[in-house]
Biotite code that builds the C-alpha atoms (Angstrom):
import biotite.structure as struc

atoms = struc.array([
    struc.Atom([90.765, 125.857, 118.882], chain_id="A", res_id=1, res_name="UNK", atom_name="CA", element="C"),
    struc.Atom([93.400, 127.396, 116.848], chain_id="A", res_id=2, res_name="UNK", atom_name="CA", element="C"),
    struc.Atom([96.313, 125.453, 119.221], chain_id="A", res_id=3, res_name="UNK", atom_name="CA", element="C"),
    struc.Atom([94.399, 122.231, 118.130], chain_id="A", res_id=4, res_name="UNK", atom_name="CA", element="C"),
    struc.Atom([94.497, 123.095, 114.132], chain_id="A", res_id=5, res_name="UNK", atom_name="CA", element="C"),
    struc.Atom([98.083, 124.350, 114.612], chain_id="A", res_id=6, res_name="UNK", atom_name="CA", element="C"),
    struc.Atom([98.856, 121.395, 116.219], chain_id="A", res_id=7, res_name="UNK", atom_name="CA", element="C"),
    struc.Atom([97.417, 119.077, 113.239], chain_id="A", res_id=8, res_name="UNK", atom_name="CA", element="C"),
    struc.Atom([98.429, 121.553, 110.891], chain_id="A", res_id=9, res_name="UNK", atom_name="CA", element="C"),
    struc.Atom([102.432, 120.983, 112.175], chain_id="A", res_id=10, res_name="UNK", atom_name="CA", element="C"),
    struc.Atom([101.699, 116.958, 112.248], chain_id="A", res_id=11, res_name="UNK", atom_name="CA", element="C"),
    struc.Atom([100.795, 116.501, 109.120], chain_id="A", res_id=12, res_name="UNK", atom_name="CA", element="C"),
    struc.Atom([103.442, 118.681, 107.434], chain_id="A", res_id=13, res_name="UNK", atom_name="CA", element="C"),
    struc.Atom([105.965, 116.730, 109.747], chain_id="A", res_id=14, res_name="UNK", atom_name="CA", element="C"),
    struc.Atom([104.418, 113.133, 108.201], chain_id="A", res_id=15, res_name="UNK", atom_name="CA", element="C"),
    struc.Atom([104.204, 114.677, 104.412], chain_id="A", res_id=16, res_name="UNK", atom_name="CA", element="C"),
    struc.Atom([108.016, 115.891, 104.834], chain_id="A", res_id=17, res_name="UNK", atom_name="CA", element="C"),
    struc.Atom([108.679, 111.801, 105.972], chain_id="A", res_id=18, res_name="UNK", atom_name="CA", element="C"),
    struc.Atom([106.689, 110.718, 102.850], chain_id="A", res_id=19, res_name="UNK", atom_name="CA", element="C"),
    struc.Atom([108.156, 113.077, 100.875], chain_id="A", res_id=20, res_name="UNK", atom_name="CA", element="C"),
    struc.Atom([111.837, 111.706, 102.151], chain_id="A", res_id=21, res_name="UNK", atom_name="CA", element="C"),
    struc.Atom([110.973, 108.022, 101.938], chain_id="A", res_id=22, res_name="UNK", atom_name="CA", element="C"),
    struc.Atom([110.378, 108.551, 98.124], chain_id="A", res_id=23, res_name="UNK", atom_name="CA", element="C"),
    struc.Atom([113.546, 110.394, 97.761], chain_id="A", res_id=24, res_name="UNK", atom_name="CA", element="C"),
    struc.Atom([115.294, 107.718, 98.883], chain_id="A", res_id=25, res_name="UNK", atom_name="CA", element="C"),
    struc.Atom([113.633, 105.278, 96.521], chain_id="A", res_id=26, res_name="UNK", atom_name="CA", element="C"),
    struc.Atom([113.987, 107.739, 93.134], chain_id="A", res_id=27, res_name="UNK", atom_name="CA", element="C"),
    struc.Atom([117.253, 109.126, 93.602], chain_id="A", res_id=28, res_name="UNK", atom_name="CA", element="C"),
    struc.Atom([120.242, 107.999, 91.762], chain_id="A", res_id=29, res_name="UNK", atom_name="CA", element="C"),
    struc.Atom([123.032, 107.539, 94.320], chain_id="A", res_id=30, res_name="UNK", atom_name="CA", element="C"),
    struc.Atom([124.017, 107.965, 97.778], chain_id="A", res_id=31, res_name="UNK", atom_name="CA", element="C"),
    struc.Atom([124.771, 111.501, 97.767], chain_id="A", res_id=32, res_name="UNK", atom_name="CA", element="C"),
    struc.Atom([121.361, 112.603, 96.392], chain_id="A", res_id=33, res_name="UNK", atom_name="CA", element="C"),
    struc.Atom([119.663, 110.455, 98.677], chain_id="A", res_id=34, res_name="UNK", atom_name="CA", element="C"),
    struc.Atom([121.864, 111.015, 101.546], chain_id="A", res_id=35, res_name="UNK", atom_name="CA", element="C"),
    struc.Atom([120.597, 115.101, 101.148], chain_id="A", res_id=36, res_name="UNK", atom_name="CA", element="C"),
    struc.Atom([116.968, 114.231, 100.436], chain_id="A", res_id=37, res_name="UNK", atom_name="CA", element="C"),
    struc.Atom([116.843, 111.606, 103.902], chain_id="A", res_id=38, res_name="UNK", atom_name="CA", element="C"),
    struc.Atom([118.695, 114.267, 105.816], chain_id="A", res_id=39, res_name="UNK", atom_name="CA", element="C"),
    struc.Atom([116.324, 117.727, 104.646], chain_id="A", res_id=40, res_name="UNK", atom_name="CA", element="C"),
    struc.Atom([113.238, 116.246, 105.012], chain_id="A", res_id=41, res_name="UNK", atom_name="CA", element="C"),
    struc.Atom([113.638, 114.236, 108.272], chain_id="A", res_id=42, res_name="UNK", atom_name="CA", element="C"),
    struc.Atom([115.371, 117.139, 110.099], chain_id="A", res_id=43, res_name="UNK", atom_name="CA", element="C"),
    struc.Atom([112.490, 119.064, 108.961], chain_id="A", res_id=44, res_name="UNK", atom_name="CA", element="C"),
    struc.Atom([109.733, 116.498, 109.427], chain_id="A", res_id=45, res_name="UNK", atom_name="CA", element="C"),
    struc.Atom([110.685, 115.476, 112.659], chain_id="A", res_id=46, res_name="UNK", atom_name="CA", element="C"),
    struc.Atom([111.162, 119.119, 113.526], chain_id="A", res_id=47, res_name="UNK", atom_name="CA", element="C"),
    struc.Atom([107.204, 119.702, 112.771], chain_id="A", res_id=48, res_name="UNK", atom_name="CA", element="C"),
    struc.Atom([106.381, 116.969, 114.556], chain_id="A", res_id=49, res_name="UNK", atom_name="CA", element="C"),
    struc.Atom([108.241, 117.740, 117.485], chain_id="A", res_id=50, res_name="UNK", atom_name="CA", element="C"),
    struc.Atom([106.262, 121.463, 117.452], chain_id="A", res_id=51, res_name="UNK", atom_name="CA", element="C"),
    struc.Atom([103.546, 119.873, 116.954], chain_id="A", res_id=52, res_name="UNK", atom_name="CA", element="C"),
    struc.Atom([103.707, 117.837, 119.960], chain_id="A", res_id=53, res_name="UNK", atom_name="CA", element="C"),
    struc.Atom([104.801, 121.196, 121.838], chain_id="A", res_id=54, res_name="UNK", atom_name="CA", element="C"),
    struc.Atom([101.749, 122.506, 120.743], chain_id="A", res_id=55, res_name="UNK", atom_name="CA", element="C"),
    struc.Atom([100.226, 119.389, 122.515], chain_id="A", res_id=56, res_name="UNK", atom_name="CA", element="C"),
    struc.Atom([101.465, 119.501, 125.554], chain_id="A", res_id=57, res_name="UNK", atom_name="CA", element="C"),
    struc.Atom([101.273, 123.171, 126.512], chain_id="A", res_id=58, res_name="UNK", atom_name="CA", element="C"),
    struc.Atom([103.732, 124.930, 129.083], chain_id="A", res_id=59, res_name="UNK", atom_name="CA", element="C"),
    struc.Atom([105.573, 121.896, 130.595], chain_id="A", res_id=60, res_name="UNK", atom_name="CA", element="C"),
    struc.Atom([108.650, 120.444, 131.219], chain_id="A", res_id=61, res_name="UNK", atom_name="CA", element="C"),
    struc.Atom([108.204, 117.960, 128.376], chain_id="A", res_id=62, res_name="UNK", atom_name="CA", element="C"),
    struc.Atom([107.978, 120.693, 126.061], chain_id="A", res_id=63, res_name="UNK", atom_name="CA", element="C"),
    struc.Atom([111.286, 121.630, 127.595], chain_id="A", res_id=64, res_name="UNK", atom_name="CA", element="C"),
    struc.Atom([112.360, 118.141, 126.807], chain_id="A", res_id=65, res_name="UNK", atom_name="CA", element="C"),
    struc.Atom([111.127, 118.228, 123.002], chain_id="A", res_id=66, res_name="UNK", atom_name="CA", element="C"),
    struc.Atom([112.940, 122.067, 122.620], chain_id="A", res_id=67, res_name="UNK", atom_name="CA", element="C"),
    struc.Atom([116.038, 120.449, 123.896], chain_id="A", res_id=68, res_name="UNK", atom_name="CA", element="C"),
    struc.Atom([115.552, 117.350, 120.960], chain_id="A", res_id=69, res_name="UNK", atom_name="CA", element="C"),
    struc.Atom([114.651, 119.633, 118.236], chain_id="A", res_id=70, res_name="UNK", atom_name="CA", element="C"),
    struc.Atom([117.968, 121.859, 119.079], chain_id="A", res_id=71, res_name="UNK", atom_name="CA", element="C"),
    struc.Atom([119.641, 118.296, 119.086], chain_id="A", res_id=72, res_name="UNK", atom_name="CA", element="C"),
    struc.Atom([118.679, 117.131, 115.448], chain_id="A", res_id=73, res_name="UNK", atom_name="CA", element="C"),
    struc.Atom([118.525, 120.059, 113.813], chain_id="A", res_id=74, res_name="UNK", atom_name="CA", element="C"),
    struc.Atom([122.690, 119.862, 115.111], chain_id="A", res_id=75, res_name="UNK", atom_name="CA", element="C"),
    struc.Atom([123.966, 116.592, 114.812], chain_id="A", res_id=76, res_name="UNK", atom_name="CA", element="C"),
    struc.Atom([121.603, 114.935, 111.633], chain_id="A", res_id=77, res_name="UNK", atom_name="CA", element="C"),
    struc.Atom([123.266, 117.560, 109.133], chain_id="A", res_id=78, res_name="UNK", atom_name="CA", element="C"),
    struc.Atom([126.416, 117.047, 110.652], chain_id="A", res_id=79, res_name="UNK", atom_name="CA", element="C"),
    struc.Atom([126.365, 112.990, 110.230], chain_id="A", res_id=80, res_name="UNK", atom_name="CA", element="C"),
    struc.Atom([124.963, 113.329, 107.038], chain_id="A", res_id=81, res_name="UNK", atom_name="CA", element="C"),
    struc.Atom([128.300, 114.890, 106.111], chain_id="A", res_id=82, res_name="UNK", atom_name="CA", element="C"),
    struc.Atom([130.314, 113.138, 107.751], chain_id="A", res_id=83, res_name="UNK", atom_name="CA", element="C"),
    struc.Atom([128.758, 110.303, 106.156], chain_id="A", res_id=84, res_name="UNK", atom_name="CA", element="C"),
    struc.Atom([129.025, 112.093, 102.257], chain_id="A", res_id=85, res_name="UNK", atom_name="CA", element="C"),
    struc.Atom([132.911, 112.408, 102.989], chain_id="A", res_id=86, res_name="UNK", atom_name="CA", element="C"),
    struc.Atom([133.678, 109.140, 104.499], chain_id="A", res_id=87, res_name="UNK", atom_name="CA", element="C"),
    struc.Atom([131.637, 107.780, 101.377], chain_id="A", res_id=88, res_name="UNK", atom_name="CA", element="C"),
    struc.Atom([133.488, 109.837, 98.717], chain_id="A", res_id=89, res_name="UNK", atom_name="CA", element="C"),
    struc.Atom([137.013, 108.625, 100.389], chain_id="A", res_id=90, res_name="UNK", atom_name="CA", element="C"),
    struc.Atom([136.527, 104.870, 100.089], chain_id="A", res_id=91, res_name="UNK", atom_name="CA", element="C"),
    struc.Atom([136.097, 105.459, 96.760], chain_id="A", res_id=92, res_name="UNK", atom_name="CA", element="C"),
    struc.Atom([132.218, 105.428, 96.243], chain_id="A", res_id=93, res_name="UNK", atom_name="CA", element="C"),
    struc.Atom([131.291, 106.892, 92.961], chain_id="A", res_id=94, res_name="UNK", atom_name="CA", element="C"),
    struc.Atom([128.984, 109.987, 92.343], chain_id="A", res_id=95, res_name="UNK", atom_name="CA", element="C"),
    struc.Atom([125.849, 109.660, 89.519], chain_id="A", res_id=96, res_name="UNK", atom_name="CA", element="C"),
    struc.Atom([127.432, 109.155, 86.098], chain_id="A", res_id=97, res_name="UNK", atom_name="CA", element="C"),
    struc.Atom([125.417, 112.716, 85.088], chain_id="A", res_id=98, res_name="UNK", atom_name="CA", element="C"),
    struc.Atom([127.103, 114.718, 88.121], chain_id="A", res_id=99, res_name="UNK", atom_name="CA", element="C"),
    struc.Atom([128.059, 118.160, 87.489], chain_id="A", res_id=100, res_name="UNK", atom_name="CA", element="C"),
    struc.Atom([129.862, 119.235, 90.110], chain_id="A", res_id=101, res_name="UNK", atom_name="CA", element="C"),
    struc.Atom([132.453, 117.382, 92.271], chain_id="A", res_id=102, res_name="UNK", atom_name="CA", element="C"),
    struc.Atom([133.510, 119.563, 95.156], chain_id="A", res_id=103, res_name="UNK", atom_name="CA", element="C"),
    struc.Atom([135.681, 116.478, 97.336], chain_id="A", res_id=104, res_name="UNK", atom_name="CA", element="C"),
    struc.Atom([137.660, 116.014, 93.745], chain_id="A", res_id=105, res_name="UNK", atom_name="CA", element="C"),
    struc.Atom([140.186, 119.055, 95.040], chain_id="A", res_id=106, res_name="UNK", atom_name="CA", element="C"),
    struc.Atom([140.173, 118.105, 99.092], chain_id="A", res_id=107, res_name="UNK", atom_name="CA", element="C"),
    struc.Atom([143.252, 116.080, 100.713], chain_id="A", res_id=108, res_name="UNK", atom_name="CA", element="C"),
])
């Protein structure tokens, strides 16, 4: 009983952090912004889902399998999102006109 609400409890967190995402990308200014909202809340959402479906399955080697993708995305999606901000900022696209801070400005 309290697997099952834990479960739906994990789910729907996971599909409110993709909602929550999608409209980032959709109100936010420029690439940057959105580029951090996409990455925060689909890591995170995806990672609630993921436990979720752990929670599903019980003690198997597919919850292995879904440990070993969480561990996965919560490594690489930050890391491309970066990479992505960077190789962005060097060819040159700009940042919202009402930007405070511009931390690539002083990088090589």
């Amino acid at each position: 009983m309290i697997v099952e609400i834990l479960m739906v409890f994990f789910l729907s967190v996971g599909a409110l952090f993709f909602l929550i995402g999608t409209i980032a990308l959709l109100r936010f200014p420029d690439v940057y912004t959105r580029l951090h909202a996409a990455t925060k809340c689909d890591t995170l959402g995806l990672g609630l889902i993921l436990a979720g479906l752990m929670l599903h399955e019980g003690a198997t080697l597919s919850t292995a399998k879904i440990a070993f993708i969480i561990i996965f995305v919560f490594l690489t999606g930050p890391t491309a999102a970066h990479a992505l901000a960077r190789a962005s900022y060097k060819h040159g696209v700009k940042l919202w006109g009402k930007s405070v801070v511009d931390r690539y400005k002083d990088l090589p």
